[in-house]
BAFI-3210 file (N, C-alpha, C; in Angstrom, 3 decimals, decimal comma, padded with zeros to 6 digits):
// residues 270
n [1|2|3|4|5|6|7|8|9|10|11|12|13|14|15|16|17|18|19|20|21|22|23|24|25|26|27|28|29|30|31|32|33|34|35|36|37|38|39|40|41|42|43|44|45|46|47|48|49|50|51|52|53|54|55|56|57|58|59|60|61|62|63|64|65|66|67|68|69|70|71|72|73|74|75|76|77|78|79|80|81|82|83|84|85|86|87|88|89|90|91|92|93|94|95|96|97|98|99|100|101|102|103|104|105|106|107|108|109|110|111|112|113|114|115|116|117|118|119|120|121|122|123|124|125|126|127|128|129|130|131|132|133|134|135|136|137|138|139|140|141|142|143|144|145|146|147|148|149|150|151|152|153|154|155|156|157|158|159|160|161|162|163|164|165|166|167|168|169|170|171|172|173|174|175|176|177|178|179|180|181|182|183|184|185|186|187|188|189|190|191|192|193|194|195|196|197|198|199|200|201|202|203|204|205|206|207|208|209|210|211|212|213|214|215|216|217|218|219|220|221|222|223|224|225|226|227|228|229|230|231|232|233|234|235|236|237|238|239|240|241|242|243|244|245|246|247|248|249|250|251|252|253|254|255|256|257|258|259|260|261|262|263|264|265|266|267|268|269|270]
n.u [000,836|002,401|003,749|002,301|000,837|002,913|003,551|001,463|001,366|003,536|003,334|001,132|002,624|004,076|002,556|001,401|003,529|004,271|004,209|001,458|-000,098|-000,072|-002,805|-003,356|-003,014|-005,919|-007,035|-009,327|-010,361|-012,755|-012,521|-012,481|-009,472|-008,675|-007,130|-005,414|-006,612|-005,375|-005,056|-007,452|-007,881|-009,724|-009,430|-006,359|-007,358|-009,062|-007,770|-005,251|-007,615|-008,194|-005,650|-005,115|-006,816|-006,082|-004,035|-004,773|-004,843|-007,564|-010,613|-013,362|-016,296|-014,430|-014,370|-014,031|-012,175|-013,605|-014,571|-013,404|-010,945|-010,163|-009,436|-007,602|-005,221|-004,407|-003,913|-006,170|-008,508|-012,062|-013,925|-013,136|-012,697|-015,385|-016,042|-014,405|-015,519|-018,317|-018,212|-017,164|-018,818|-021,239|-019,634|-020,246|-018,241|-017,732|-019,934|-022,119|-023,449|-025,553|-026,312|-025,751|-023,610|-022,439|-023,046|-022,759|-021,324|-018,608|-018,007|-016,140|-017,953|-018,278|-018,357|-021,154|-023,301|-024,872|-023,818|-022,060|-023,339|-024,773|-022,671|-021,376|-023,828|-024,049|-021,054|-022,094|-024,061|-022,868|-021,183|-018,649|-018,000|-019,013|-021,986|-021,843|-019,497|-019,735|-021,588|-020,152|-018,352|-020,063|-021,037|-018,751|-018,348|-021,019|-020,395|-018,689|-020,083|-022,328|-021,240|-020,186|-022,457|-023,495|-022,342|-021,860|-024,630|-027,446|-030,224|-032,028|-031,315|-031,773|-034,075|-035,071|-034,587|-036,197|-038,635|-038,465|-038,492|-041,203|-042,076|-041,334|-042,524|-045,316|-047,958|-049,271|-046,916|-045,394|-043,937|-042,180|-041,893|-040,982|-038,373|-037,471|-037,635|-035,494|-033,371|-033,179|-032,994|-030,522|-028,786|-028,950|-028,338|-025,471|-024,944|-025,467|-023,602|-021,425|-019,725|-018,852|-017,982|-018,207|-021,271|-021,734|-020,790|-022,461|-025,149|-024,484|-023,919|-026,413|-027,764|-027,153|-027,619|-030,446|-032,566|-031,607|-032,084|-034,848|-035,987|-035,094|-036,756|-038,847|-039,168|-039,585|-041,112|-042,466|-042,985|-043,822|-042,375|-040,166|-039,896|-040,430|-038,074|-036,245|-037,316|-037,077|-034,356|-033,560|-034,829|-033,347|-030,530|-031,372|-031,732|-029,167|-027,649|-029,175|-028,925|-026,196|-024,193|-021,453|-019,992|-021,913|-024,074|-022,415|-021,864|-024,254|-025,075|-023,725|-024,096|-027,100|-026,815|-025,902|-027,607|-030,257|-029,072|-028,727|-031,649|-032,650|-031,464|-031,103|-029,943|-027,341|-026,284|-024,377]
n.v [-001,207|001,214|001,559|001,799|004,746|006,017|005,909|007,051|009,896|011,205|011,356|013,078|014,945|015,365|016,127|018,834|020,247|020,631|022,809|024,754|024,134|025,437|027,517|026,135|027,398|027,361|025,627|026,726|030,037|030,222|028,775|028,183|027,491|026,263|026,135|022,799|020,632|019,602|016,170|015,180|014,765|013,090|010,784|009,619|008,454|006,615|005,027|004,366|002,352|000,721|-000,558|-002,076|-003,704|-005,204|-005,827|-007,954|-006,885|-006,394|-008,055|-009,249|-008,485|-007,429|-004,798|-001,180|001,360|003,436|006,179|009,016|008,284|006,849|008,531|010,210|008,479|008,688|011,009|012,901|014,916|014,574|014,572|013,990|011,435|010,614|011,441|008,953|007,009|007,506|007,011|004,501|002,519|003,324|001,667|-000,862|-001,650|-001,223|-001,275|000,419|000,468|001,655|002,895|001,372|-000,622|-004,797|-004,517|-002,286|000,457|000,411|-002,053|-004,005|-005,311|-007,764|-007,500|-006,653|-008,200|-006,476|-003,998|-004,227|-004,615|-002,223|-000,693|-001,863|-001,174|001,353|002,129|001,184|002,190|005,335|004,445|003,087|000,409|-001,245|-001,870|-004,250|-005,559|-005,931|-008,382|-010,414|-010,507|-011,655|-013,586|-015,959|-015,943|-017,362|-019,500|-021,297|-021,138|-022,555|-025,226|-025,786|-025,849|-028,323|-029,758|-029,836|-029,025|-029,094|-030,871|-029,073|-026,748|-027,157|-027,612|-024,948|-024,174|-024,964|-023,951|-021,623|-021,885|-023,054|-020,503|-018,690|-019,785|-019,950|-018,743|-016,600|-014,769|-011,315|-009,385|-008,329|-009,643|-011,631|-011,449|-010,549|-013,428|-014,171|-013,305|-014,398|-016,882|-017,416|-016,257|-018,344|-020,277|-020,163|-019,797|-022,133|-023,545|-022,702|-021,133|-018,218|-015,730|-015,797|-015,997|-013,918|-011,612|-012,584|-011,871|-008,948|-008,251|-009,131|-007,221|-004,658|-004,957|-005,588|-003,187|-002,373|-004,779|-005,199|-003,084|-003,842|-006,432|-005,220|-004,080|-005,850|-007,605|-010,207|-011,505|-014,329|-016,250|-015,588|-015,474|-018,519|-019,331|-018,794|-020,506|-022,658|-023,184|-022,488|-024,864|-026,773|-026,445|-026,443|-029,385|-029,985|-029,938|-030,978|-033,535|-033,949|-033,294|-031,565|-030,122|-030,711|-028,434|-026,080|-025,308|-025,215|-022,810|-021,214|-020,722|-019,999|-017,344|-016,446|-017,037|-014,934|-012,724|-012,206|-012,548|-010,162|-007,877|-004,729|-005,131|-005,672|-003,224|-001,392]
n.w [000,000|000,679|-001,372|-003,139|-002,872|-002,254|-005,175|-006,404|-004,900|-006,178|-008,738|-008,746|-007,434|-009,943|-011,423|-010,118|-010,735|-013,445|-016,360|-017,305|-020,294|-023,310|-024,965|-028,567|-031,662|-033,701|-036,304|-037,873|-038,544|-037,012|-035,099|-031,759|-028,796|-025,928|-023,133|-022,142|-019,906|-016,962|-015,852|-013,818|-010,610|-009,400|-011,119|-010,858|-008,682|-009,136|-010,964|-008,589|-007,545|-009,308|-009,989|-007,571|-007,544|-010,008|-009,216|-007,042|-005,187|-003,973|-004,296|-005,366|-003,576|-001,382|000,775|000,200|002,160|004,299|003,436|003,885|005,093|003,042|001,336|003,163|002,845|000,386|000,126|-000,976|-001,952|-000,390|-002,253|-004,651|-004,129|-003,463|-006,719|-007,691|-006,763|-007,616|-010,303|-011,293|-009,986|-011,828|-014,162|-012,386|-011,634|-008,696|-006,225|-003,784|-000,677|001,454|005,253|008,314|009,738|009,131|006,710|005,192|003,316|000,364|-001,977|-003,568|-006,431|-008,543|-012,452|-013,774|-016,243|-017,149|-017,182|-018,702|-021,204|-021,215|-021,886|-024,352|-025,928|-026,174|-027,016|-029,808|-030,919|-031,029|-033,045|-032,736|-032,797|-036,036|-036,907|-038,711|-037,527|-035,011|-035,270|-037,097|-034,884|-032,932|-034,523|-034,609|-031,420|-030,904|-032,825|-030,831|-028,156|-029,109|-029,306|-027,052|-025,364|-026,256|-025,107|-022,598|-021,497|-019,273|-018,033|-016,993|-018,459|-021,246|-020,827|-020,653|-022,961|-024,752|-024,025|-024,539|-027,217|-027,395|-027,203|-029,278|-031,570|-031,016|-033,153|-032,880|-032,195|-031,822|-033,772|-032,131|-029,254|-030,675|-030,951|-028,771|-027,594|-028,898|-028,783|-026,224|-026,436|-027,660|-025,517|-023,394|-024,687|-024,323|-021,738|-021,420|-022,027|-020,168|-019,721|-018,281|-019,159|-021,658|-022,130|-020,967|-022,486|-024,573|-023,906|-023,828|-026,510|-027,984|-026,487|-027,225|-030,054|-030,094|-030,808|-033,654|-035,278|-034,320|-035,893|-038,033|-038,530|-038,286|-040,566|-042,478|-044,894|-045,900|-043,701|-042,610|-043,986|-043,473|-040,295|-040,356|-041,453|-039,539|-037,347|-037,893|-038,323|-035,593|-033,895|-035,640|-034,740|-031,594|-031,471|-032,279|-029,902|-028,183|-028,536|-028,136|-030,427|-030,993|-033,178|-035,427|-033,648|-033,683|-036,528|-037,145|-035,483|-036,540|-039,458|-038,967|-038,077|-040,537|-042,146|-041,060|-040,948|-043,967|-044,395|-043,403|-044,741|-043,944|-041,805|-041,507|-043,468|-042,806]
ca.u [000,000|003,087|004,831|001,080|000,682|004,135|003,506|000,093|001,954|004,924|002,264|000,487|003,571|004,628|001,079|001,584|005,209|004,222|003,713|000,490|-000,024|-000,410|-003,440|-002,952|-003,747|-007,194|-006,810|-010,270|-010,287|-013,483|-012,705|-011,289|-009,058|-008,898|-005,894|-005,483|-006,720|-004,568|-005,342|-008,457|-007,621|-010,825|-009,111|-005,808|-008,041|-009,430|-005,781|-005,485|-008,097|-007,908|-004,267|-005,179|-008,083|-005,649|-003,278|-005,524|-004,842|-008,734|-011,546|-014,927|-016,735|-014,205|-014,852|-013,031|-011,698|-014,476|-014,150|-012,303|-010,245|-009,372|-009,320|-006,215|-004,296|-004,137|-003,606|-006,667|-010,195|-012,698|-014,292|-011,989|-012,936|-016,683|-016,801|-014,109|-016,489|-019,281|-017,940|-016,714|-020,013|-021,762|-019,292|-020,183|-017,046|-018,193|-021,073|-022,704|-024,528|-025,897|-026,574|-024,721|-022,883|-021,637|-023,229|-022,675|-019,908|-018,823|-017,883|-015,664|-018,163|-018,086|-018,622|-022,873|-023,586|-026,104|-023,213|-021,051|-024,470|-024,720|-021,028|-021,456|-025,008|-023,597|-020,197|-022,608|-024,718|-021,984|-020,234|-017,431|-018,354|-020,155|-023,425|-021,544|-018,224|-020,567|-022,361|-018,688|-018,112|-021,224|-021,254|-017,782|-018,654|-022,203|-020,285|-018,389|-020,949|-023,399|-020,130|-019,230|-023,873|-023,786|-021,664|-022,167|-025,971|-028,122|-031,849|-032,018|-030,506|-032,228|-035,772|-035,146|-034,726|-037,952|-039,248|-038,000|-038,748|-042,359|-042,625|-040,836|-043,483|-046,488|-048,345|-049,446|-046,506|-045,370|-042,405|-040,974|-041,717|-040,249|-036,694|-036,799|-037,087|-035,002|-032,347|-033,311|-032,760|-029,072|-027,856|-029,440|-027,060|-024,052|-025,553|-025,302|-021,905|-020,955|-018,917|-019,959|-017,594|-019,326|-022,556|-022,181|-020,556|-023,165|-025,935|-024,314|-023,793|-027,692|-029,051|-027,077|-028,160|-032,155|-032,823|-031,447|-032,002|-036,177|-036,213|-035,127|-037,847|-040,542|-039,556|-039,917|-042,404|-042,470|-042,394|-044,243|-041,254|-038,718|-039,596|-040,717|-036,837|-035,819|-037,761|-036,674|-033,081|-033,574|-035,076|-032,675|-029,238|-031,912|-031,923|-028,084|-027,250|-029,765|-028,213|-024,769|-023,594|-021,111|-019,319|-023,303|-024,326|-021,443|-021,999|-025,688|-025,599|-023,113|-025,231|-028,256|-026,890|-025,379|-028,816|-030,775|-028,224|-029,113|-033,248|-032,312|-030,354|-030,873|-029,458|-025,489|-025,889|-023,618]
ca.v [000,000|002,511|001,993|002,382|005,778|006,779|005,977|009,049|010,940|011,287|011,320|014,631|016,224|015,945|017,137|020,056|021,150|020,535|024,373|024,599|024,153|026,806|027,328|026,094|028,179|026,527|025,259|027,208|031,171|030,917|027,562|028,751|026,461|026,387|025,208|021,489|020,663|018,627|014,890|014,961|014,257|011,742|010,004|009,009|007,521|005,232|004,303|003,720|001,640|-000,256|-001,148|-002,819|-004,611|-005,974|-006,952|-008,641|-006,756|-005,948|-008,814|-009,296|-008,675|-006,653|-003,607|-000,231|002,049|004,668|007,879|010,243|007,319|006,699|010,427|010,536|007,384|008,945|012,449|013,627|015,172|013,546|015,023|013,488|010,122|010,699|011,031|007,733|005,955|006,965|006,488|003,227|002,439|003,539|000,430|-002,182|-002,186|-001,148|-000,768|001,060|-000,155|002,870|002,485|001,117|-001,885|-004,959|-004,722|-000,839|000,332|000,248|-002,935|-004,244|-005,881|-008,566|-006,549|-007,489|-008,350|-004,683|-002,831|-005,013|-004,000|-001,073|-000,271|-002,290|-000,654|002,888|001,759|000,767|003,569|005,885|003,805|003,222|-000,314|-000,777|-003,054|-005,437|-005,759|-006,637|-009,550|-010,754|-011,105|-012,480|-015,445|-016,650|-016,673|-018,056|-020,767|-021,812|-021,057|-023,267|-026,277|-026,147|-026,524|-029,360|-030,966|-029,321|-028,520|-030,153|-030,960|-027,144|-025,766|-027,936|-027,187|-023,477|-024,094|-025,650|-023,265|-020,457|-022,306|-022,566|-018,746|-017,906|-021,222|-018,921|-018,302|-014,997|-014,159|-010,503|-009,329|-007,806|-010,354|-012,966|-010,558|-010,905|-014,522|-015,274|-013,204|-015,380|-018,130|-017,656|-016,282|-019,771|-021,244|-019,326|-019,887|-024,107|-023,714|-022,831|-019,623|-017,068|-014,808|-016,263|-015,467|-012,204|-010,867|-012,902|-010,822|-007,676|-007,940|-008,939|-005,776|-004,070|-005,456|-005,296|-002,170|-002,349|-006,113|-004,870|-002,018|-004,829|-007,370|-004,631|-003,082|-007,322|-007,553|-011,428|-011,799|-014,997|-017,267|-014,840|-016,315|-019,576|-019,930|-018,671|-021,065|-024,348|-023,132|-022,767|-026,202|-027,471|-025,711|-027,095|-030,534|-030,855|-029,342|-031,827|-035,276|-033,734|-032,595|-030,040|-029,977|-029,726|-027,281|-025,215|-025,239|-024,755|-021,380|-019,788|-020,676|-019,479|-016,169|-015,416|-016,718|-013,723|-011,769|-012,257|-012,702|-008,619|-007,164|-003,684|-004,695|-005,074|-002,478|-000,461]
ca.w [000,000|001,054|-002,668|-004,363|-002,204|-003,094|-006,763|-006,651|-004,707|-006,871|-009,714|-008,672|-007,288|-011,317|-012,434|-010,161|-011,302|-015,435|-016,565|-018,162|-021,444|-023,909|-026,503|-029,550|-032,834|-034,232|-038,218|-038,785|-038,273|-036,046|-033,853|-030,237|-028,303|-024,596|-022,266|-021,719|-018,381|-016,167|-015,133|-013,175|-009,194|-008,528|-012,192|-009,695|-007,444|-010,036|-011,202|-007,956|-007,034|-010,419|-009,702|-006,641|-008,346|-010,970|-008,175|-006,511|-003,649|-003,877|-004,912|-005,498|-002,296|-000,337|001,198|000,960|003,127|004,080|002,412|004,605|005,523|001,579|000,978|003,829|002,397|-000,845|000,272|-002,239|-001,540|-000,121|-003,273|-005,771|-004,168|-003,932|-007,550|-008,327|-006,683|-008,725|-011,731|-011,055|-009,677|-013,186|-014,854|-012,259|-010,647|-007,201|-005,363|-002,026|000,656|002,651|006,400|008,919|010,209|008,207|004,840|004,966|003,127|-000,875|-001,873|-005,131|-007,564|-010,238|-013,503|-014,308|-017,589|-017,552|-017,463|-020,345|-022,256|-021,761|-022,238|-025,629|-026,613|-026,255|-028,501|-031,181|-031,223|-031,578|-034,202|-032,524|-033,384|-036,443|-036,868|-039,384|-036,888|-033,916|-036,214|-037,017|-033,222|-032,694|-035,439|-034,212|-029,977|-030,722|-032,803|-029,800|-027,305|-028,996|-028,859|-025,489|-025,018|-026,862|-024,587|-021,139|-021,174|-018,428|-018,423|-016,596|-019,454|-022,251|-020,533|-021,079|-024,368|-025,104|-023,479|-025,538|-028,575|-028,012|-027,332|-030,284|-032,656|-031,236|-034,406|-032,805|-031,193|-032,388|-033,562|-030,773|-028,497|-031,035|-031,063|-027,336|-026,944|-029,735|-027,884|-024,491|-026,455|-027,913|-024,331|-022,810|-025,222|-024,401|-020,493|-021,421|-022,568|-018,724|-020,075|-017,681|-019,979|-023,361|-021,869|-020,655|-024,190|-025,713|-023,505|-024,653|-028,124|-028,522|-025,795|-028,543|-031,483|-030,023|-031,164|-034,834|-035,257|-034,591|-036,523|-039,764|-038,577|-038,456|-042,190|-043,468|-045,891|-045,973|-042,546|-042,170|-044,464|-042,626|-039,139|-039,933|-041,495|-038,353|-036,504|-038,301|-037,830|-033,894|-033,732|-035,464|-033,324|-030,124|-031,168|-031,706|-028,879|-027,213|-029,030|-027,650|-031,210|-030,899|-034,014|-035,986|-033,177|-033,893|-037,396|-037,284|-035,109|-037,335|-040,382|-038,790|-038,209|-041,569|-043,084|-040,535|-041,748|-045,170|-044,360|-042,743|-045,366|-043,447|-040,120|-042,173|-044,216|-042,419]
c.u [000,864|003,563|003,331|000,860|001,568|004,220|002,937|000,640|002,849|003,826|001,605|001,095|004,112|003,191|001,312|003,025|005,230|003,652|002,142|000,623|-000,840|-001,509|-002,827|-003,840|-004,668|-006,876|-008,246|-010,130|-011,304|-013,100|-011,728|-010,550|-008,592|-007,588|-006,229|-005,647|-005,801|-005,275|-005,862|-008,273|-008,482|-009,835|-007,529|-006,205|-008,564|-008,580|-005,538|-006,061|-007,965|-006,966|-004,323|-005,727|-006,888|-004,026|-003,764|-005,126|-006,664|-009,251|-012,915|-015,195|-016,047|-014,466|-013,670|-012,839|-012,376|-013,363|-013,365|-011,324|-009,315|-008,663|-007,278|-004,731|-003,914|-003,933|-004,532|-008,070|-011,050|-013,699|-014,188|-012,319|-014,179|-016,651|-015,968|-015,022|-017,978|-019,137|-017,703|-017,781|-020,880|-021,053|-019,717|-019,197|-017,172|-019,698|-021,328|-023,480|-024,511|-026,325|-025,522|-024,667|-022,231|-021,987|-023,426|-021,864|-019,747|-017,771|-017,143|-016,751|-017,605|-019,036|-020,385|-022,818|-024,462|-024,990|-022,031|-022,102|-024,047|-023,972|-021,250|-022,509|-024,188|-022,316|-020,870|-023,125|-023,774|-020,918|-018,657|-016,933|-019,599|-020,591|-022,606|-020,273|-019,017|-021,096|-021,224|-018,455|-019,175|-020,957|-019,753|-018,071|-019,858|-021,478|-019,272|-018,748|-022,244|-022,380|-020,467|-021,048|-024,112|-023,104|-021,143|-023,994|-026,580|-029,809|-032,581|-032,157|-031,751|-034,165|-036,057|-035,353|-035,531|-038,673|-039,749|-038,730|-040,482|-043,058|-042,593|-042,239|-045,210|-047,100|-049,014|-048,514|-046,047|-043,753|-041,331|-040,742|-040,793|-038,807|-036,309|-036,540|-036,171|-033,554|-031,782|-032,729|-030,936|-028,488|-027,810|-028,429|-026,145|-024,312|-024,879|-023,928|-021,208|-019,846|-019,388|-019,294|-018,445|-020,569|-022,657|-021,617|-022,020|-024,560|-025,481|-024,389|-025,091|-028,372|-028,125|-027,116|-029,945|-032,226|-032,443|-031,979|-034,022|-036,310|-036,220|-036,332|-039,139|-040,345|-039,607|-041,254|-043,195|-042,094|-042,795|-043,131|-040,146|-038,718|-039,878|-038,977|-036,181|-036,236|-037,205|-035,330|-032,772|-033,869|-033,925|-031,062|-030,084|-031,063|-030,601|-026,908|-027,997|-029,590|-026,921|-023,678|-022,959|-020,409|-020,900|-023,731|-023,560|-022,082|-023,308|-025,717|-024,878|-023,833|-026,280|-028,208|-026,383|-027,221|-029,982|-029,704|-028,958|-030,794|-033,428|-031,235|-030,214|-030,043|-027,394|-025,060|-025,452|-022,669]
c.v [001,248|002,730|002,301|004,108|006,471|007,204|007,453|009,567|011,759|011,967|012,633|015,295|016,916|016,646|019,011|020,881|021,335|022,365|023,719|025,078|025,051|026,401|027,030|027,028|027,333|026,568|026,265|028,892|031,066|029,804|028,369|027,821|027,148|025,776|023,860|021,371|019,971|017,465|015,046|014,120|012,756|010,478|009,214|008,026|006,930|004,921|003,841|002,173|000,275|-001,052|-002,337|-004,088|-005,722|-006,512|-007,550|-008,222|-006,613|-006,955|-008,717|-009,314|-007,796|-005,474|-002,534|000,239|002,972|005,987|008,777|009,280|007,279|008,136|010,608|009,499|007,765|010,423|013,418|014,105|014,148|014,271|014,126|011,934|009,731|010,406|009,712|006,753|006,100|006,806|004,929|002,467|002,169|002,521|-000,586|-002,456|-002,557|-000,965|-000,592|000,427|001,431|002,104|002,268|-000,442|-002,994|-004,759|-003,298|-000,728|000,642|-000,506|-003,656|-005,345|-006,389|-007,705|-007,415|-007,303|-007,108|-003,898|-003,075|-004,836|-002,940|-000,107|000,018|-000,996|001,094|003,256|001,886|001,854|004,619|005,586|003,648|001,440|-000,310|-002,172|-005,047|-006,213|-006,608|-007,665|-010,477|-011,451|-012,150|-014,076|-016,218|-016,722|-017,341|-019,821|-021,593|-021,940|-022,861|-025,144|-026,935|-026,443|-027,417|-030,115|-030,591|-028,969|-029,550|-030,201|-029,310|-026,181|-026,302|-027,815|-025,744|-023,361|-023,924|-024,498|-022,199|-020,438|-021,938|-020,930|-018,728|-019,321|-020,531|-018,585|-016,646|-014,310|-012,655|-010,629|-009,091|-008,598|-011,534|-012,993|-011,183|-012,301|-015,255|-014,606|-013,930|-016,314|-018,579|-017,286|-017,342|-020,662|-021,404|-020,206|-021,342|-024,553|-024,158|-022,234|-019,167|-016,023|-014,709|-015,718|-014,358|-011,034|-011,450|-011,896|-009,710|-007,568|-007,556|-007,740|-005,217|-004,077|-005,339|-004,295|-002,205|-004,058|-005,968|-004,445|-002,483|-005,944|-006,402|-004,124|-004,829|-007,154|-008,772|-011,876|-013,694|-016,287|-016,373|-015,920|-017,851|-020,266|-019,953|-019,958|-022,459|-024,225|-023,419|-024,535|-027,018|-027,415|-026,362|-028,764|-031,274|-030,512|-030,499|-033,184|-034,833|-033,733|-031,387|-030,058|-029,514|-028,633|-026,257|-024,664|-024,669|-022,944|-020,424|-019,823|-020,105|-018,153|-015,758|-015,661|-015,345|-012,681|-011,385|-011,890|-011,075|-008,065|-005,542|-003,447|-005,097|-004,421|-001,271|000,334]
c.w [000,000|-000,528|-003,383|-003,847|-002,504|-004,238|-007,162|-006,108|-005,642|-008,307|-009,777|-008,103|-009,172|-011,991|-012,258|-010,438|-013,029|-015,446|-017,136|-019,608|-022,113|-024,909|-027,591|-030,713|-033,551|-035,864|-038,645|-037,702|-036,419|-034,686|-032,789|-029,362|-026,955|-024,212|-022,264|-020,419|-017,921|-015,836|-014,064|-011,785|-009,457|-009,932|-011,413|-009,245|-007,854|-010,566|-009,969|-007,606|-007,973|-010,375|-008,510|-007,082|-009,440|-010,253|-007,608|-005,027|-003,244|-005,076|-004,982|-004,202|-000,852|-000,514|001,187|001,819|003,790|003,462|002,618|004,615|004,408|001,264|001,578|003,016|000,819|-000,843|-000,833|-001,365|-001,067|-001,371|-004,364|-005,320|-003,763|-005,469|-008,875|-008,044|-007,914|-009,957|-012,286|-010,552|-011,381|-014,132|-014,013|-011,543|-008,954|-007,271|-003,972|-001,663|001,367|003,675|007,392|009,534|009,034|007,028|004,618|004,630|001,269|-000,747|-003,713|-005,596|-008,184|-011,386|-013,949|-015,514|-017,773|-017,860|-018,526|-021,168|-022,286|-022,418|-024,277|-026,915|-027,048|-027,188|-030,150|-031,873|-031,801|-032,375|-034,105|-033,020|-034,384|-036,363|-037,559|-038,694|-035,465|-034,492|-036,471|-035,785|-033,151|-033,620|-034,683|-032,348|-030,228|-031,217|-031,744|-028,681|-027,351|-028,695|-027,728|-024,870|-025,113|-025,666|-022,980|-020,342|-020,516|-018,708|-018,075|-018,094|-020,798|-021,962|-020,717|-022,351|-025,308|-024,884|-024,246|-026,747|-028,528|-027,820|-028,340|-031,650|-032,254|-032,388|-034,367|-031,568|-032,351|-032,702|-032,823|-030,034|-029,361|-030,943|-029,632|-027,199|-028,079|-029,401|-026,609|-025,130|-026,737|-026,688|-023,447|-023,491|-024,563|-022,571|-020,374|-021,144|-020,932|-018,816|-019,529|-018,628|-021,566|-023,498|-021,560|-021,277|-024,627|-025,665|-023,749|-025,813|-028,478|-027,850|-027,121|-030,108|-031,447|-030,902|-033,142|-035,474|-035,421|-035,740|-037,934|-039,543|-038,566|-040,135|-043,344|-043,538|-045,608|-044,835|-041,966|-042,925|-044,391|-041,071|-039,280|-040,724|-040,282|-037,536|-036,935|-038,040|-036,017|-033,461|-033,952|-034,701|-032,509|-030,073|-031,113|-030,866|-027,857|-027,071|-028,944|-028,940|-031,205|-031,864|-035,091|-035,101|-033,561|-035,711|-037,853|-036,813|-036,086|-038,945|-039,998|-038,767|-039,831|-042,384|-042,238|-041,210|-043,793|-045,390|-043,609|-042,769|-044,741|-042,336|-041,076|-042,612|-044,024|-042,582]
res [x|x|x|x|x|x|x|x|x|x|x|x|x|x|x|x|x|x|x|x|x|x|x|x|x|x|x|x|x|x|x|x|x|x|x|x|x|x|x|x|x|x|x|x|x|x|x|x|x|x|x|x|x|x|x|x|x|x|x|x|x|x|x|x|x|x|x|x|x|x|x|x|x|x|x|x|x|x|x|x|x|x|x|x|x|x|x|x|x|x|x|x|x|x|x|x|x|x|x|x|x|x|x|x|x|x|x|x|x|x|x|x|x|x|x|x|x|x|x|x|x|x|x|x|x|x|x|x|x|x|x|x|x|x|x|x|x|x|x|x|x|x|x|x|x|x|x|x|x|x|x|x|x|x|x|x|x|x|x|x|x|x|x|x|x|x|x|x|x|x|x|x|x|x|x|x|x|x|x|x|x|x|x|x|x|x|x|x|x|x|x|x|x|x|x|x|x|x|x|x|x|x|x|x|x|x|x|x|x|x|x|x|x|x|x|x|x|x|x|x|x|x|x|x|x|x|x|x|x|x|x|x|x|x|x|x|x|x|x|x|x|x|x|x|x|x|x|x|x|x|x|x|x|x|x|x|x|x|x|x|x|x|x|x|x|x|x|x|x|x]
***
C-alpha cells in the first residue's frame, strides 16, 4: 500500500510542477481552443483503485476504506474520491450499501452483464463499433458457445430451451416479443456452454443489437417465411445441442446467423 501511495503521490507532485499548457492556434479562423486541463484528481483515485483490483490486492466482495479514511491514504479530496467511486459504480465495478454496520460500506463488484451492455449498446450507437463488426463477433462466440452446449448442457438448461422455442413457434406471437425470446434463447445457449464470460458478451452484443435487429424485422415484408426460417433453424441448433452434437451445433448457429443476416439485409448495411 506505502509503494502504491508513493507511486500518486509522486504522480500529482509531477502534475503540479508541469507548466500549463499553452493554446494552440485553431486550423479554422473561427474555432477557439482552450488550455489542456490537467489529469483529473478523482481520475488518480481510479488508477489507484484499479491497480489494486488488478493486483488482486482488492476482490470481489471486499470492502473499501471509508471515504475520509481513503481520501487521507491517498492524500486527495474527499471530493476526488466521492466522484471515483461513482464512476466506477456507473461500470459495475463497485457498489454502495448505505446504512450502517456490516453490509454498509462500498464494496468491489463482479462486472454485471447490464453494465457489459450497456457499455457495448452505447459503442454501437456511436459507431465506434459498427453493426456489421458486432455480427462478425457475434457469429464466431455463438459458434463456440453453442459447442461447449452441446456438450455441457443439463436438463435445466435444455428445458429453457424448449421453453424459448415454443414462445418464439407462437403463431401470434409478435415481432418484438419474437426478437426478445429469440435473444433469451441464444444467451441460454451461451448460459449451457458454462462460459460465464461467453454469456455475458453474448448478452451484450444482442441488448445491442435489439434495437437495430427490430427495426429490420418490423420493415420485413415477408415476414411470415422470414420467421418460420428462423424457426426451423432454432429447432434445429436445439436438437443438436440436445443429441450432444457439438461440431453440428457449432456449425448450425453460425449458419443461422449469416442466413438472418441475409433474411435482414438492413441490419449489415452499415
Amino acid at each position: 500500500m506505502r509503494r502504491t501511495l508513493l507511486c500518486y503521490n509522486c504522480a500529482m507532485a509531477d502534475l503540479t510542477n508541469h507548466d500549463e499548457v499553452r493554446p494552440q492556434r485553431a486550423r479554422g479562423a473561427e474555432a477557439a481552443w482552450t488550455p489542456v486541463s490537467r489529469s483529473s484528481t478523482h481520475q488518480l483515485v481510479i488508477d489507484a483503485i484499479e491497480e489494486r483490483i488488478m493486483t488482486g490486492t482488492l476482490t470481489v466482495g471486499d470492502l473499501l476504506p471509508p471515504e475520509r479514511e481513503l481520501a487521507s491514504r491517498l492524500q486527495v479530496s474527499r471530493a476526488a474520491v466521492r466522484e471515483a467511486i461513482r464512476v466506477l459504480e456507473a461500470h459495475g465495478v463497485l457498489r454502495s450499501e448505505v446504512g450502517s454496520g456490516r453490509g454498509a460500506g462500498t464494496f468491489v463488484a463482479s462486472l454485471p452483464s447490464a453494465a457489459l451492455a450497456q457499455f457495448l449498446r452505447l459503442h454501437v450507437a456511436l459507431s465506434n463499433f459498427r453493426i456489421a463488426e458486432v455480427l462478425e463477433t457475434r457469429t464466431l462466440l455463438e459458434h463456440a458457445s453453442a459447442a461447449l452446449a452441446a456438450e455441457r448442457a443439463d436438463a435445466q438448461d435444455r428445458a429453457e430451451l424448449e421453453r424459448l422455442l415454443a414462445v418464439m413457434d407462437d403463431p401470434a406471437v409478435s415481432r418484438e416479443a419474437f426478437n426478445d425470446a429469440d435473444t433469451a434463447f441464444h444467451v441460454a445457449i451461451a448460459r449451457a456452454g458454462g462460459n460465464a464470460l461467453f454469456s455475458d458478451l453474448t448478452e451484450a452484443i444482442r441488448a445491442s443489437l435489439r434495437a437495430p435487429i427490430l427495426e429490420a424485422l418490423t420493415e420485413v415484408a415477408d415476414w411470415e417465411d422470414v420467421v418460420a426460417a428462423l424457426r426451423t433453424q432454432h429447432h434445429e441448433i436445439h436438437r443438436a445441442i440436445t443429441e450432444g452434437r457439438a461440431e453440428d451445433a457449432a456449425a448450425l448457429s453460425s449458419e443461422h446467423i449469416r442466413t438472418a443476416m441475409a433474411l435482414l439485409p438492413d441490419l449489415s448495411t452499415d
